[in-house]
PDB file of N, CA, C and O in Angstrom:
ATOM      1  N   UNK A   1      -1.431 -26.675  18.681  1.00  0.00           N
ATOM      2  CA  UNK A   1      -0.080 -26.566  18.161  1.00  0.00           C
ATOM      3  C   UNK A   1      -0.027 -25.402  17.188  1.00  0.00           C
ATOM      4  O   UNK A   1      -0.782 -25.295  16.221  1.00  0.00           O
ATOM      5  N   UNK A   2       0.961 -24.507  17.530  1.00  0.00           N
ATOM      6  CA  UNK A   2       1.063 -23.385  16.400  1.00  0.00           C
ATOM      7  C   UNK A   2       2.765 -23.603  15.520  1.00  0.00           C
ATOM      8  O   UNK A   2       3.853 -23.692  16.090  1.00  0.00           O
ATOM      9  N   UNK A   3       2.520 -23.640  14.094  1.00  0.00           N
ATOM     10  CA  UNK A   3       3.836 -23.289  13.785  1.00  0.00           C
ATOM     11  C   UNK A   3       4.061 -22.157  12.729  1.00  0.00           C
ATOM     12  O   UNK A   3       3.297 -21.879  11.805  1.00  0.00           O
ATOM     13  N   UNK A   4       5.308 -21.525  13.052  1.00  0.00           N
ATOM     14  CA  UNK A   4       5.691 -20.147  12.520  1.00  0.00           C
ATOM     15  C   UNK A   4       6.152 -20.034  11.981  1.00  0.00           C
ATOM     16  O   UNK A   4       7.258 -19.604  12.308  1.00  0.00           O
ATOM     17  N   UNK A   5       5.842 -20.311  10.320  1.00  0.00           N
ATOM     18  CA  UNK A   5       7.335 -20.312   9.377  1.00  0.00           C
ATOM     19  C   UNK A   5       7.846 -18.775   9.073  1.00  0.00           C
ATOM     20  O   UNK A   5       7.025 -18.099   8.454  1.00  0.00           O
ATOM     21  N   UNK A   6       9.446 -17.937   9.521  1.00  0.00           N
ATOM     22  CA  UNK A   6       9.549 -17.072   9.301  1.00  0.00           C
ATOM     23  C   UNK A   6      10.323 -16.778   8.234  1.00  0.00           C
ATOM     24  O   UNK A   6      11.013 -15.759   8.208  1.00  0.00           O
ATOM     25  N   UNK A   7      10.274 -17.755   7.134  1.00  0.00           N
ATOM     26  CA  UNK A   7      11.249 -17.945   6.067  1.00  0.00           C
ATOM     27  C   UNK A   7      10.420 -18.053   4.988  1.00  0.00           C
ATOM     28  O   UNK A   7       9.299 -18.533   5.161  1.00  0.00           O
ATOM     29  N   UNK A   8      10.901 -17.557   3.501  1.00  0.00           N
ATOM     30  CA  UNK A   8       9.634 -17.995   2.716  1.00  0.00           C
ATOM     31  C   UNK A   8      10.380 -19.538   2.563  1.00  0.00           C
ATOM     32  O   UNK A   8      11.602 -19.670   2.643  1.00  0.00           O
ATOM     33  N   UNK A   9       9.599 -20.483   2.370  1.00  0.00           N
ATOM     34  CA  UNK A   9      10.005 -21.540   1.783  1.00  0.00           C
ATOM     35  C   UNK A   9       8.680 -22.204   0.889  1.00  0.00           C
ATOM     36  O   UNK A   9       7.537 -21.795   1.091  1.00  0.00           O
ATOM     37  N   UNK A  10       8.989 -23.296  -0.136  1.00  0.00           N
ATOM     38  CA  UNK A  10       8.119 -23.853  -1.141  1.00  0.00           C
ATOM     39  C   UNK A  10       7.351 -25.340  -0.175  1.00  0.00           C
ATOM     40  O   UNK A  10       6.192 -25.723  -0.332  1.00  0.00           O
ATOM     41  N   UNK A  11       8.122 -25.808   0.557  1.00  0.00           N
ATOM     42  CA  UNK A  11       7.279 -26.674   1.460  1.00  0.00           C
ATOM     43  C   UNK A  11       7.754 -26.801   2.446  1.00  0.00           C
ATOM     44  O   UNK A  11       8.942 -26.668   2.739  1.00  0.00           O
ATOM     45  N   UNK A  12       6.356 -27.244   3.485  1.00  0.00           N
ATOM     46  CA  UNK A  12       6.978 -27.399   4.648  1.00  0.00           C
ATOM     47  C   UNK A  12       5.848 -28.692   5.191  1.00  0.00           C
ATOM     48  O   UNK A  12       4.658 -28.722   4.878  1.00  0.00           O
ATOM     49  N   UNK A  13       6.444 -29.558   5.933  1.00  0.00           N
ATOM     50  CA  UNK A  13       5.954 -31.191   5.992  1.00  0.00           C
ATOM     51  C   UNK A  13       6.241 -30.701   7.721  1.00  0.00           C
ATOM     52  O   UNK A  13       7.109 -30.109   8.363  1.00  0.00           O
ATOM     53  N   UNK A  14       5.030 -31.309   7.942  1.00  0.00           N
ATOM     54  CA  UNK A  14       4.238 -31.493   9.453  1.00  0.00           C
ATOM     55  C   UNK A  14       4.276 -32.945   9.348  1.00  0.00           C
ATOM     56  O   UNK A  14       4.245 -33.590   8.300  1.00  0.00           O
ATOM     57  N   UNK A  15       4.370 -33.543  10.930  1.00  0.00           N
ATOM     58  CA  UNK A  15       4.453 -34.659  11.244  1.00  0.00           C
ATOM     59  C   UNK A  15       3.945 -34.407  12.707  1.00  0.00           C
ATOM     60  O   UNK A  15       4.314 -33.654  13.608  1.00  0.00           O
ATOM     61  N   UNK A  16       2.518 -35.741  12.523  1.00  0.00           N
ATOM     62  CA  UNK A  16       1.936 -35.388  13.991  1.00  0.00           C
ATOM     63  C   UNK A  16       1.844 -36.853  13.863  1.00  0.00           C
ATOM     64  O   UNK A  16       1.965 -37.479  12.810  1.00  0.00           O
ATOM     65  N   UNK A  17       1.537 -37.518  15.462  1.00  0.00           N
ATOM     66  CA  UNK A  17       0.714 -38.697  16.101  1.00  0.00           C
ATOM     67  C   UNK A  17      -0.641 -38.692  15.857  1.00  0.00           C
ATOM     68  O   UNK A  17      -1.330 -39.704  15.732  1.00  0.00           O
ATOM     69  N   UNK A  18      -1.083 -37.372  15.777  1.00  0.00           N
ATOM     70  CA  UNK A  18      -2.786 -37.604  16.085  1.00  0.00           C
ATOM     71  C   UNK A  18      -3.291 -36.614  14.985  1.00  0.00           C
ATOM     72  O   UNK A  18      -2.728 -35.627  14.512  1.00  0.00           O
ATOM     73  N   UNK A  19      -4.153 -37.000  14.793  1.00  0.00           N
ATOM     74  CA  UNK A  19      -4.774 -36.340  13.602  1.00  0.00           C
ATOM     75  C   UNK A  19      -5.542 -34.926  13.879  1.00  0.00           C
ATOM     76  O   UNK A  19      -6.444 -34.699  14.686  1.00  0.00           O
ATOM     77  N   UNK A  20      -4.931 -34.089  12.999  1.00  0.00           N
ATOM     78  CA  UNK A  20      -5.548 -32.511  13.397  1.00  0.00           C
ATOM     79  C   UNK A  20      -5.678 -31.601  11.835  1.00  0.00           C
ATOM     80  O   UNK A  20      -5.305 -31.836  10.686  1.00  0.00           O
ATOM     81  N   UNK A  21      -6.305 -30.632  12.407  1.00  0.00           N
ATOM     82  CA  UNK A  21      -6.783 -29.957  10.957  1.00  0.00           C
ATOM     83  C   UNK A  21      -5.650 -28.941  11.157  1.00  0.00           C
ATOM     84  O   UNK A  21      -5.383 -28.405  12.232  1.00  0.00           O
ATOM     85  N   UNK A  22      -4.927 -28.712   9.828  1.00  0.00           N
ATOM     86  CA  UNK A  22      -3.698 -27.537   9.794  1.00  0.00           C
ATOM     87  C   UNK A  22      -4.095 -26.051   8.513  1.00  0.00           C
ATOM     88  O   UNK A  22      -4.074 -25.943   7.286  1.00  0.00           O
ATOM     89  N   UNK A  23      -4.263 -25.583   9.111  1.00  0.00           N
ATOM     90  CA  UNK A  23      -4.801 -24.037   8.446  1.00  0.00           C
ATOM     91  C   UNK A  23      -3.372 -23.153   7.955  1.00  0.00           C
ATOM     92  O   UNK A  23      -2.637 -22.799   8.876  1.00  0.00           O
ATOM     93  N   UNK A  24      -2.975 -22.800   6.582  1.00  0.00           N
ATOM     94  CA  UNK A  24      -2.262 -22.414   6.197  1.00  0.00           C
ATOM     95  C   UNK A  24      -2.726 -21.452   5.313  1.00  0.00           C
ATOM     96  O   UNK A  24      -3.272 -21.702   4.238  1.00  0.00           O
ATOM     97  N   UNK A  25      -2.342 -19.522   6.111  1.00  0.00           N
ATOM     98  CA  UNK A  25      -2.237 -18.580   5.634  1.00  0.00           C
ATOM     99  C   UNK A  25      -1.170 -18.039   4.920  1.00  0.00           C
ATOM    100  O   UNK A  25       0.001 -18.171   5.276  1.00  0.00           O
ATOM    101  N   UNK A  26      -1.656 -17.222   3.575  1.00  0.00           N
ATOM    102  CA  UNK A  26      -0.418 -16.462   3.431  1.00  0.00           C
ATOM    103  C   UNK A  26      -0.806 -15.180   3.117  1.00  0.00           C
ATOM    104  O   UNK A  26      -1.998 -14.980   2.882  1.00  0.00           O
ATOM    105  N   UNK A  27       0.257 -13.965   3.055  1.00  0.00           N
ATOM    106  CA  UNK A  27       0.287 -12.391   2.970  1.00  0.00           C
ATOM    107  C   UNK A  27      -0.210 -12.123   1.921  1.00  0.00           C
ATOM    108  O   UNK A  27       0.558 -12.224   0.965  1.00  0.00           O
ATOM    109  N   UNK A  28      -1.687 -11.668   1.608  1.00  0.00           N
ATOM    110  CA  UNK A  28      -1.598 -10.652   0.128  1.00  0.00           C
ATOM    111  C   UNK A  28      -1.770  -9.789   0.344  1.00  0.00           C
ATOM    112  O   UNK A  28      -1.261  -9.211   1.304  1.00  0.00           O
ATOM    113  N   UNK A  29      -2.719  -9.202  -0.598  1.00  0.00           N
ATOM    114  CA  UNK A  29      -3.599  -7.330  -0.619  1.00  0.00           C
ATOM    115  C   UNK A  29      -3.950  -7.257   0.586  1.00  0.00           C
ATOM    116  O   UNK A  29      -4.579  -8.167   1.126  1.00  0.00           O
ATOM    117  N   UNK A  30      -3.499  -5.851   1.372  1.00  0.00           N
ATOM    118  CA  UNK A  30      -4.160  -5.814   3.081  1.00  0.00           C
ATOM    119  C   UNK A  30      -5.195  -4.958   2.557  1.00  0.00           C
ATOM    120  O   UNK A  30      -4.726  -4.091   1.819  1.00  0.00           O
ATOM    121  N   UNK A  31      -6.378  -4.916   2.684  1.00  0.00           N
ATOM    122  CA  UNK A  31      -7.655  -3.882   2.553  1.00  0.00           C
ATOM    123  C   UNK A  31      -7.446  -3.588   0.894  1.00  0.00           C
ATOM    124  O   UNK A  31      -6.796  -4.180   0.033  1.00  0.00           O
ATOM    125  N   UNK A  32      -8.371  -2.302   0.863  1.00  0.00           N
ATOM    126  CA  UNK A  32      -8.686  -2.126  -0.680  1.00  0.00           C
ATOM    127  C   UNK A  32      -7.762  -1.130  -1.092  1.00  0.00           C
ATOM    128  O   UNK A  32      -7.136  -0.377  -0.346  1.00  0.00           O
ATOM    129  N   UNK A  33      -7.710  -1.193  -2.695  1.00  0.00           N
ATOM    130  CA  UNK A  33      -6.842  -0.696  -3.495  1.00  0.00           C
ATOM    131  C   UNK A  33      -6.835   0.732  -3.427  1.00  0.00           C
ATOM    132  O   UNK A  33      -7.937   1.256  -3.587  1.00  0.00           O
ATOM    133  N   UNK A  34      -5.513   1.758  -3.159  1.00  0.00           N
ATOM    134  CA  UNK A  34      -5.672   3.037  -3.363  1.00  0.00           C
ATOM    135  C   UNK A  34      -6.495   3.326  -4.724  1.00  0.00           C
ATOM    136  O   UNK A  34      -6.351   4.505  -5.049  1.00  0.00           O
ATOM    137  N   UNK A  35      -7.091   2.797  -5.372  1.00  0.00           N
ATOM    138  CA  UNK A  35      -7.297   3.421  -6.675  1.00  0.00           C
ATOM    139  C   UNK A  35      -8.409   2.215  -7.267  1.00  0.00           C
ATOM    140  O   UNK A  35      -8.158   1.017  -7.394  1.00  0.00           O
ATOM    141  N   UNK A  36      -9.784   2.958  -7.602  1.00  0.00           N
ATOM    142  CA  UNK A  36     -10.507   1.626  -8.563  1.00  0.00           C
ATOM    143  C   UNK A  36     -10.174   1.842 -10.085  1.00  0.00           C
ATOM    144  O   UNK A  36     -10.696   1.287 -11.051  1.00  0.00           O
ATOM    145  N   UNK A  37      -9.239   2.724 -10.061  1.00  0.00           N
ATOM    146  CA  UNK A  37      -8.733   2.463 -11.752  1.00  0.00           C
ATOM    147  C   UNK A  37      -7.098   2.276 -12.117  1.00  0.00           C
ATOM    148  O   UNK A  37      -6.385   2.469 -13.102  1.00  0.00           O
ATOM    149  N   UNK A  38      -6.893   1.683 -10.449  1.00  0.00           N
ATOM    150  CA  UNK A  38      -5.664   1.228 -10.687  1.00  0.00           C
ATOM    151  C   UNK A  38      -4.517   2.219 -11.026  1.00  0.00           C
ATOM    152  O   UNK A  38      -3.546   1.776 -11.640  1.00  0.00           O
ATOM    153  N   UNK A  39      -4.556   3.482 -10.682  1.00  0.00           N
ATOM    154  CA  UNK A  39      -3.629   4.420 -10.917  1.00  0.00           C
ATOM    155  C   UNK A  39      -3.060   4.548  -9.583  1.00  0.00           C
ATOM    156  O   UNK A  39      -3.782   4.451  -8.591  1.00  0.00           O
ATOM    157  N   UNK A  40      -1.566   4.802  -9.485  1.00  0.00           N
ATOM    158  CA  UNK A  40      -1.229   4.648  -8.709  1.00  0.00           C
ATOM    159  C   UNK A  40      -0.228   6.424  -7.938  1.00  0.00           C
ATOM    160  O   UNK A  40       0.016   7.468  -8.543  1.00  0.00           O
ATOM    161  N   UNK A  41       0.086   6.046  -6.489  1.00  0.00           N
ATOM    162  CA  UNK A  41       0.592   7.790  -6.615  1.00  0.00           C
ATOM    163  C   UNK A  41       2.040   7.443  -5.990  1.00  0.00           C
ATOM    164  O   UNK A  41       2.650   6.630  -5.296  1.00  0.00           O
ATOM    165  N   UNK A  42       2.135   8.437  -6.605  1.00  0.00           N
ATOM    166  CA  UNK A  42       4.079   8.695  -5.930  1.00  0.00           C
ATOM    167  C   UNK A  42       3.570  10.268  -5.104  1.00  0.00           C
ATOM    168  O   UNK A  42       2.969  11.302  -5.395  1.00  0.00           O
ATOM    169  N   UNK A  43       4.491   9.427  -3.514  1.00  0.00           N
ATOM    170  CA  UNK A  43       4.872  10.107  -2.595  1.00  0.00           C
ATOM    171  C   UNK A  43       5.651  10.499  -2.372  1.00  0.00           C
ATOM    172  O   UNK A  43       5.516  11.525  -1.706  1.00  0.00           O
ATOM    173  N   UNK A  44       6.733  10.177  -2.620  1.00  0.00           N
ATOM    174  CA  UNK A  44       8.170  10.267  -2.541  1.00  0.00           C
ATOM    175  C   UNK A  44       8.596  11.501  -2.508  1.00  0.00           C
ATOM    176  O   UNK A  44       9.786  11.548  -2.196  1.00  0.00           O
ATOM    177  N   UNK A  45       7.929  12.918  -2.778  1.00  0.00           N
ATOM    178  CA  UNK A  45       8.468  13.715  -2.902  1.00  0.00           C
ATOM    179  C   UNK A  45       7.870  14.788  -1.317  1.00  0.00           C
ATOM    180  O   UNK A  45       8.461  15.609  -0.615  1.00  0.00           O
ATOM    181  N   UNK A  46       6.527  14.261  -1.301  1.00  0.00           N
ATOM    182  CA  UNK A  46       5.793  14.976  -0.048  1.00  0.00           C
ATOM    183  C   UNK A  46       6.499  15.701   1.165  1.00  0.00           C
ATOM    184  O   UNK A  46       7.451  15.170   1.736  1.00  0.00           O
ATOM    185  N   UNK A  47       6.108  16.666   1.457  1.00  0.00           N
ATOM    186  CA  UNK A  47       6.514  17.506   2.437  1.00  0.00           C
ATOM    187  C   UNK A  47       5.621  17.582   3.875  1.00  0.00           C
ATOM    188  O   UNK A  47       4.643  16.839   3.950  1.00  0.00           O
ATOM    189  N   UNK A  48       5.852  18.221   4.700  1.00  0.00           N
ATOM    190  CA  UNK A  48       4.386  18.346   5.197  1.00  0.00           C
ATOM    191  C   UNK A  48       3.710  19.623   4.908  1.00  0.00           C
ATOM    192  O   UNK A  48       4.058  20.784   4.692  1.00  0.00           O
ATOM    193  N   UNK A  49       2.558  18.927   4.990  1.00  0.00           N
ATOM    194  CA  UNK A  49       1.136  19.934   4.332  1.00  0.00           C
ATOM    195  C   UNK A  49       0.633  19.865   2.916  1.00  0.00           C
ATOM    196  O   UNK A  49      -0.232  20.560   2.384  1.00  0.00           O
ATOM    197  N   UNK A  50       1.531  18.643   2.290  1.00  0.00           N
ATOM    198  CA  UNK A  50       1.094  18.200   1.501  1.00  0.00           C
ATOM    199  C   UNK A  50      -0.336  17.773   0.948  1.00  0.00           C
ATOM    200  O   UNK A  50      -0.964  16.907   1.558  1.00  0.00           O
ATOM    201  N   UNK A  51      -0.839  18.337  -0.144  1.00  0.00           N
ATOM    202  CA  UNK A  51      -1.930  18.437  -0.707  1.00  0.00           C
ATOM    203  C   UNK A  51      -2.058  16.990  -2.080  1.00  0.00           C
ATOM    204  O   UNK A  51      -1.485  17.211  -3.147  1.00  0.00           O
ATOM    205  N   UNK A  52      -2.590  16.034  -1.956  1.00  0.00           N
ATOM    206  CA  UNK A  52      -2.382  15.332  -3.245  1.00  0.00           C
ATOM    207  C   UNK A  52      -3.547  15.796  -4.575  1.00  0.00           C
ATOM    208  O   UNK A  52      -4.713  16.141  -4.765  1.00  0.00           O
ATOM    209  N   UNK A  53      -2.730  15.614  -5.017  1.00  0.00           N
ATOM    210  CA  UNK A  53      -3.298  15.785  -6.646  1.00  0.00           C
ATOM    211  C   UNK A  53      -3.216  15.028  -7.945  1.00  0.00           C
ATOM    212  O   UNK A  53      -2.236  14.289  -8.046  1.00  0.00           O
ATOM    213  N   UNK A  54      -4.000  15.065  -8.893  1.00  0.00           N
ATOM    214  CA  UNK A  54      -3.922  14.155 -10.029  1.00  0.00           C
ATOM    215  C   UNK A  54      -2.781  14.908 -10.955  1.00  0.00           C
ATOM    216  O   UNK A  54      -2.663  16.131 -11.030  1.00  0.00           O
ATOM    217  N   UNK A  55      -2.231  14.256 -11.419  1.00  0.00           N
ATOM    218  CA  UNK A  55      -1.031  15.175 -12.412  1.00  0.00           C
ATOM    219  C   UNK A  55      -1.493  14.309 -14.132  1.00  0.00           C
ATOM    220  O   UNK A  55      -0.694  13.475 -14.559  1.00  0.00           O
ATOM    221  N   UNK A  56      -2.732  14.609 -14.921  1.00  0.00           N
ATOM    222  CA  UNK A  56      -2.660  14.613 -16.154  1.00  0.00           C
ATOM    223  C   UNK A  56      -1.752  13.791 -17.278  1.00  0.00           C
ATOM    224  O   UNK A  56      -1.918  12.923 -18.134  1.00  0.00           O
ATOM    225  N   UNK A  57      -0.925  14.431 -16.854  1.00  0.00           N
ATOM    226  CA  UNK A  57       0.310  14.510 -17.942  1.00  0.00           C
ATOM    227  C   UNK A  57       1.210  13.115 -17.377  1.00  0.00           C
ATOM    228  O   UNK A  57       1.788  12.387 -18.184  1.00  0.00           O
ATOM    229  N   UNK A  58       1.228  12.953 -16.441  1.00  0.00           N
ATOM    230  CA  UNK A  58       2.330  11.867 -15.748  1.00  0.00           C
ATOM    231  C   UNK A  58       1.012  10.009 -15.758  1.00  0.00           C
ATOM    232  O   UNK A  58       1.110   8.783 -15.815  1.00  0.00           O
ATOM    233  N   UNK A  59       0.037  11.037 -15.664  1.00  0.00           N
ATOM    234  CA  UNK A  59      -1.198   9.729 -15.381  1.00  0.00           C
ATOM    235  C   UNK A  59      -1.472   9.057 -13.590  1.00  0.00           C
ATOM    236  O   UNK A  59      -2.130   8.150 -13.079  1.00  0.00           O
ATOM    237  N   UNK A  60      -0.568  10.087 -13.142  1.00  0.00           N
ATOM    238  CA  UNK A  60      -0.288   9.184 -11.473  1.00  0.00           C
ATOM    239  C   UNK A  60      -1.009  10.576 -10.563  1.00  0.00           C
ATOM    240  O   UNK A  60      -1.110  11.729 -10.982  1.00  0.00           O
ATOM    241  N   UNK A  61      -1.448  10.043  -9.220  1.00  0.00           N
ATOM    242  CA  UNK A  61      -2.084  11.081  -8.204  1.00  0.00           C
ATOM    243  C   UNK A  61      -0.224  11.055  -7.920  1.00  0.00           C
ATOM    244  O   UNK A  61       0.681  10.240  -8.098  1.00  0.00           O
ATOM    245  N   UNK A  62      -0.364  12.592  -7.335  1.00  0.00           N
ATOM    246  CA  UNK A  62       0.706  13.157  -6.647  1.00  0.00           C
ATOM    247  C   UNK A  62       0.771  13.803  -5.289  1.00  0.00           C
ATOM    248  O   UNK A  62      -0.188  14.426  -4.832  1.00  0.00           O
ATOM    249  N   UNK A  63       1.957  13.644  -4.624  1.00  0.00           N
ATOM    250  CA  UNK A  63       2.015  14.251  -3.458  1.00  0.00           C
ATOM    251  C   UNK A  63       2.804  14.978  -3.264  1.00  0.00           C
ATOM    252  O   UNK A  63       3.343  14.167  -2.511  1.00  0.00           O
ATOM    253  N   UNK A  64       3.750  16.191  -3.194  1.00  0.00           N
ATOM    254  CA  UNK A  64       4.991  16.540  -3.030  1.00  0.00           C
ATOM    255  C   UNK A  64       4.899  18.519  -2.945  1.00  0.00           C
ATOM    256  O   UNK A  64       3.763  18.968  -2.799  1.00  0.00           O
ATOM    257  N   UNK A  65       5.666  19.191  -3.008  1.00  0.00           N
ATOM    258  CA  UNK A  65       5.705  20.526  -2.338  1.00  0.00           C
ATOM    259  C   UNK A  65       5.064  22.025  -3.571  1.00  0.00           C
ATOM    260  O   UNK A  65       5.313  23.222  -3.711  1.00  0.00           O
ATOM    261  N   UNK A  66       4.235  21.075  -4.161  1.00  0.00           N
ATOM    262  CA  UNK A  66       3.924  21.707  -5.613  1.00  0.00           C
ATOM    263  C   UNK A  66       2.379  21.992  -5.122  1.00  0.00           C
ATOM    264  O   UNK A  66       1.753  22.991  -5.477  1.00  0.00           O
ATOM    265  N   UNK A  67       1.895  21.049  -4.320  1.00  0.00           N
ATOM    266  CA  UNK A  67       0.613  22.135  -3.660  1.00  0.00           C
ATOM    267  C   UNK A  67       0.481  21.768  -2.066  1.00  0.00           C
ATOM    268  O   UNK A  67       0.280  20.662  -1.562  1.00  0.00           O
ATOM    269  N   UNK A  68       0.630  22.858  -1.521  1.00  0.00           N
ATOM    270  CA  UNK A  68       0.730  22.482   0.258  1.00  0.00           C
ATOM    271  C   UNK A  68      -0.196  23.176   0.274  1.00  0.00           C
ATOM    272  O   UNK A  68      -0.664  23.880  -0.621  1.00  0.00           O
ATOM    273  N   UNK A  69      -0.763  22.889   2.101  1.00  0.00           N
ATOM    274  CA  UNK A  69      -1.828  23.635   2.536  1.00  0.00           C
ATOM    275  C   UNK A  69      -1.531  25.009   2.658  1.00  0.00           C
ATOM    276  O   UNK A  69      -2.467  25.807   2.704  1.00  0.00           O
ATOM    277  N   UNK A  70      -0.284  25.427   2.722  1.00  0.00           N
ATOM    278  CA  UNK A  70       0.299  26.836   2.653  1.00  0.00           C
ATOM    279  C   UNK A  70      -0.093  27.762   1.285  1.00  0.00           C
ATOM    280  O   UNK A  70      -0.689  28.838   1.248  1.00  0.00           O
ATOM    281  N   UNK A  71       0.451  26.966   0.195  1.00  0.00           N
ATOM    282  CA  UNK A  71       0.210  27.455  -1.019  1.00  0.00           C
ATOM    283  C   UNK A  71      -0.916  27.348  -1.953  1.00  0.00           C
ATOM    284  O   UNK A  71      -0.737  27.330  -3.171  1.00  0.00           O
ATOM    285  N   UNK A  72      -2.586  27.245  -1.164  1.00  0.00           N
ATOM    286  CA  UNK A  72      -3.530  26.992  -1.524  1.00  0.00           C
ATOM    287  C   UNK A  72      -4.385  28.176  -1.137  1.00  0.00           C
ATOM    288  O   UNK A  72      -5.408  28.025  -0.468  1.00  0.00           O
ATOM    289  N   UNK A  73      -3.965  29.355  -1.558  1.00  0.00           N
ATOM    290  CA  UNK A  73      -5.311  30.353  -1.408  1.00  0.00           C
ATOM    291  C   UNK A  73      -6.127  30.299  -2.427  1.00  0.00           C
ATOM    292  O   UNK A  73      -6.250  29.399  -3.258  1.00  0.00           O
ATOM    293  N   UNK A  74      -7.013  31.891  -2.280  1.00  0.00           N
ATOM    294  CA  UNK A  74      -7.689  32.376  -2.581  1.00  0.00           C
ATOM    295  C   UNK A  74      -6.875  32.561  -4.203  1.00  0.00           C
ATOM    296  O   UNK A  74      -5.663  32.768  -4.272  1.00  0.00           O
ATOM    297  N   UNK A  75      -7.780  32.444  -5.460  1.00  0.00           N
ATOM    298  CA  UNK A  75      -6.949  32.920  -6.527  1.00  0.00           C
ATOM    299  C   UNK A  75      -5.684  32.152  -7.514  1.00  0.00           C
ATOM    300  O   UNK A  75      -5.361  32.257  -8.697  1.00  0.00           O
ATOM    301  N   UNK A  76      -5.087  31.190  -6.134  1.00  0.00           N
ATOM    302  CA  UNK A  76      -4.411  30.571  -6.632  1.00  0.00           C
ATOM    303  C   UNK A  76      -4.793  29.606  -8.092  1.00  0.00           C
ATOM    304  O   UNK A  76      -5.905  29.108  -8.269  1.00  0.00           O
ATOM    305  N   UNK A  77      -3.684  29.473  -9.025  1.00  0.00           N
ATOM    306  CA  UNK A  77      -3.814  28.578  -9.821  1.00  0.00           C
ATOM    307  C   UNK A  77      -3.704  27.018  -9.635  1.00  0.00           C
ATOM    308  O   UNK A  77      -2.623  26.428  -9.626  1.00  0.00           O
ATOM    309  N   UNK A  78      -4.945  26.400  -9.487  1.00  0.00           N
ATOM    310  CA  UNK A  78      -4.274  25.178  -8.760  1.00  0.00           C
ATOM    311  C   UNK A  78      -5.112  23.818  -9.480  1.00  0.00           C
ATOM    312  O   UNK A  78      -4.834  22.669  -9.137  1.00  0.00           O
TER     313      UNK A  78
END
């Protein structure tokens, strides 16, 4: 017997004839944390060819059109 709750709800009461073992999963953390120090990045701005970077001053990794694979030579300040 499978059942599918697609709602969050606080309980849900099973009623069987015969006695069975009922296994109840729920959604957390999928895989490991972008970050083991818990810093987190804003994407929101990313382009493509986006280069991420730590931004200092903000405390967050960054993604957005401030370093692309375009604008990464030789010399550059980066």
């Amino acid at each position: 017997m499978t059942v599918n709750v697609t709602e969050n709800k606080h309980v849900i009461n099973i009623t069987e004839t015969h006695p069975s073992v009922i296994s109840v999963q729920t959604q957390g953390i999928q895989g490991a944390s972008f970050s083991s120090t818990n810093v987190s990045m804003d994407d929101s701005q990313k382009v493509d060819g986006s280069v991420a970077y730590f931004d200092a001053v903000a405390g967050i990794w960054k993604a957005n059109s401030t370093r692309t694979v375009l604008n990464l030579v030789d010399g550059a300040n980066f």
